[in-house]
Every structure is written in C-alpha cells, then in structure tokens.
C-alpha positions, 0 to 999 in steps of 0.5 A: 152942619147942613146935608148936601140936598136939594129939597124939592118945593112941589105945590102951587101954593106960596105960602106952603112953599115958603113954610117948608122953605123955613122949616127945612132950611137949618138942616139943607144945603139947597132948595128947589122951585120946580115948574108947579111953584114957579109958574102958580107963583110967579118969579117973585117966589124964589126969592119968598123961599130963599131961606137963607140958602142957594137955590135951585131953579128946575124949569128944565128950558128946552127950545131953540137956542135964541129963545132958551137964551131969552129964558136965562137970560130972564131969570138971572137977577133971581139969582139962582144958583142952578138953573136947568135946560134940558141936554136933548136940546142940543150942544147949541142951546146949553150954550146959549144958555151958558152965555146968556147966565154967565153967573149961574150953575147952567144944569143940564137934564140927561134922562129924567128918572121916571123914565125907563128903558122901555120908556126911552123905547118908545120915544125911539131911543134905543139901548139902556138908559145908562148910554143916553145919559152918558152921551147927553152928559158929555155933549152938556159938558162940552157945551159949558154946563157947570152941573148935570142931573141924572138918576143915581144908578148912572152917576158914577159912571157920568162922573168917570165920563165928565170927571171932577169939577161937575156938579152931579145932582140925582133926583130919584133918592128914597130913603130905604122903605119909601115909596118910589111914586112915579121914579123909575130909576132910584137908590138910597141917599147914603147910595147915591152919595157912596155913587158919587153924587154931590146934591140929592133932590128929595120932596115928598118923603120930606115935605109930605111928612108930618113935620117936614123940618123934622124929617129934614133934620133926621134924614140929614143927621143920617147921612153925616 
C-alpha cells in the first residue's frame, strides 16, 4: 500500500529527480515537480519522473487571468494531476485556469508555510495566518479549484470552511525531530493526517536521506 504523500523533487538535476522518482515511487501516492526541476529541466521531465504515479505540477502560476490560462493551458497534455495557481490572484484567475485545464486538479496556494504571522505583516496583511488562508480558501473554492494547499496548523479549519469533496494538501510536514529549514508553519505527518489532510508534501527529510527509497518506505510504513 502506498502513503498519501507527495514527495517533493527539489534539484536541477533530471537524472537525480527521475532517481528519486524510481526509488520512491513503490511506497508514495504522488510526486511532486516544483519550479527548480521543472524550468532546469523543461517539460519533458514530468513525464521522465512519472513512475508510474500522479503527479504534482507545483508551478504556483499567478497573473493575470488570460496569461495564467495560457499557462493551464500549456501544460495539460503532461497530464498532471494537480497543477497549482496561487488564490492571491484572485477569483477571476483560479477560474481561468479552471477552464482552460478542464482535466486537471487546479490547486490553489493559500499562504505559503515559510510565511508567518510577521511575514504576512509585512506584505500588509493584517491579522493571523489562519484568516488569510480561510479567506483565500474559499474564494479558490468558489472559483472552481478542485484542491487547495495550506500549512497543517490550518487544514482542519479549511476543511470545516470548504467541507468534503476538496483535496487538502499541507506542505511543511516533518517527521518529529527533523529539521524545519525555512518552513515557519508545521506539524508531524501523523499530525497533519489526524488535521484532516489528504496528500502531504514532504522533500528533503526524504530525499536528503541516504537511501531515500528506504526513507519513503519507512516513513510510509509509520503512518499505515
């Protein structure tokens, strides 16, 4: 049986992507090109890394709507299954983006997890992180998007603000121990399943391990 995570491909580099990819693979549900692989390598790396599993397309496109539909648009034939944009853009180009990829998982970002209260601040917007990502949660919702993305301290309460049917995926997962690196807002795996999450995105306690199949393998075994 394979874990409900997304394993975060995070390097230039083709051949150590699609390495990880394989070695992962058995024991994960998703994998994850983010925007180092995806503009070091080009398009044609989703389908090298693939394994046999969905993918998650993490480009986080945000624009204005006509050009964030060009983008969908673009890169549906690599068939992702989650491509996201982030909900700052507005109701306007979630949807767009809805339209133009009729056949994939639009995903809109909330707040990114390397950003706190302070953080959010400084960019002018008041008020605890919880609140943007309800709001922004929402507005992706109503605009179509099919998944949504936000820290695990928040995804039970955007599941109780969205309800059933939405995917919930929490970056910022660390196993208990691990090094937070530059995530602000996190939890545990077992924490962020027990939250209410369905897909956790986790990279570097996995693939900057030794053996990162292994690391897979045990971190998946753990949580079944």
């Amino acid at each position: 049986m394979t874990a409900p995570i997304a394993v975060a491909l995070d390097t230039p580099q083709a051949a150590i992507a699609a390495g990880w990819a394989a070695a992962v693979a058995p024991h994960v549900q998703v994998l994850k090109v983010g925007l180092e692989l995806f503009c070091a390598t080009g398009p044609e790396i989703v389908e090298r890394v693939r394994s046999g599993r969905e993918v998650f397309l993490d480009l986080k496109l945000h624009d204005i709507p006509h050009t964030v539909a060009g983008a969908a648009r673009a890169v549906a034939p690599l068939r992702p299954r989650f491509l996201t944009v982030h909900a700052a853009g507005g109701a306007d180009m979630v949807r767009a983006a809805v339209d133009a990829a009729p056949d994939v998982t639009i995903t809109a970002i909330t707040v990114l997890t390397s950003l706190s209260a302070a953080h959010l601040q400084a960019i002018g917007l008041a008020g605890p992180p919880l609140d943007a990502v309800r709001r922004l949660a929402a507005l992706a919702v109503g605009a179509g998007a099919g998944a949504l993305v936000c820290s695990p301290q928040e995804v039970a309460a955007v599941r109780a603000e969205v309800g059933a049917g939405i995917v919930l995926i929490t970056p910022g997962v660390r196993p208990a121990g691990a090094d937070a690196g530059d995530q602000a807002r996190t939890a545990t795996p077992e924490q962020a399943l027990a939250n209410g999450a369905d897909l956790l995105v986790i990279g570097r306690p996995i693939t900057g391990a030794a053996d990162p199949g292994q690391a897979a393998a045990a971190l998946a075994a753990s949580l079944g």
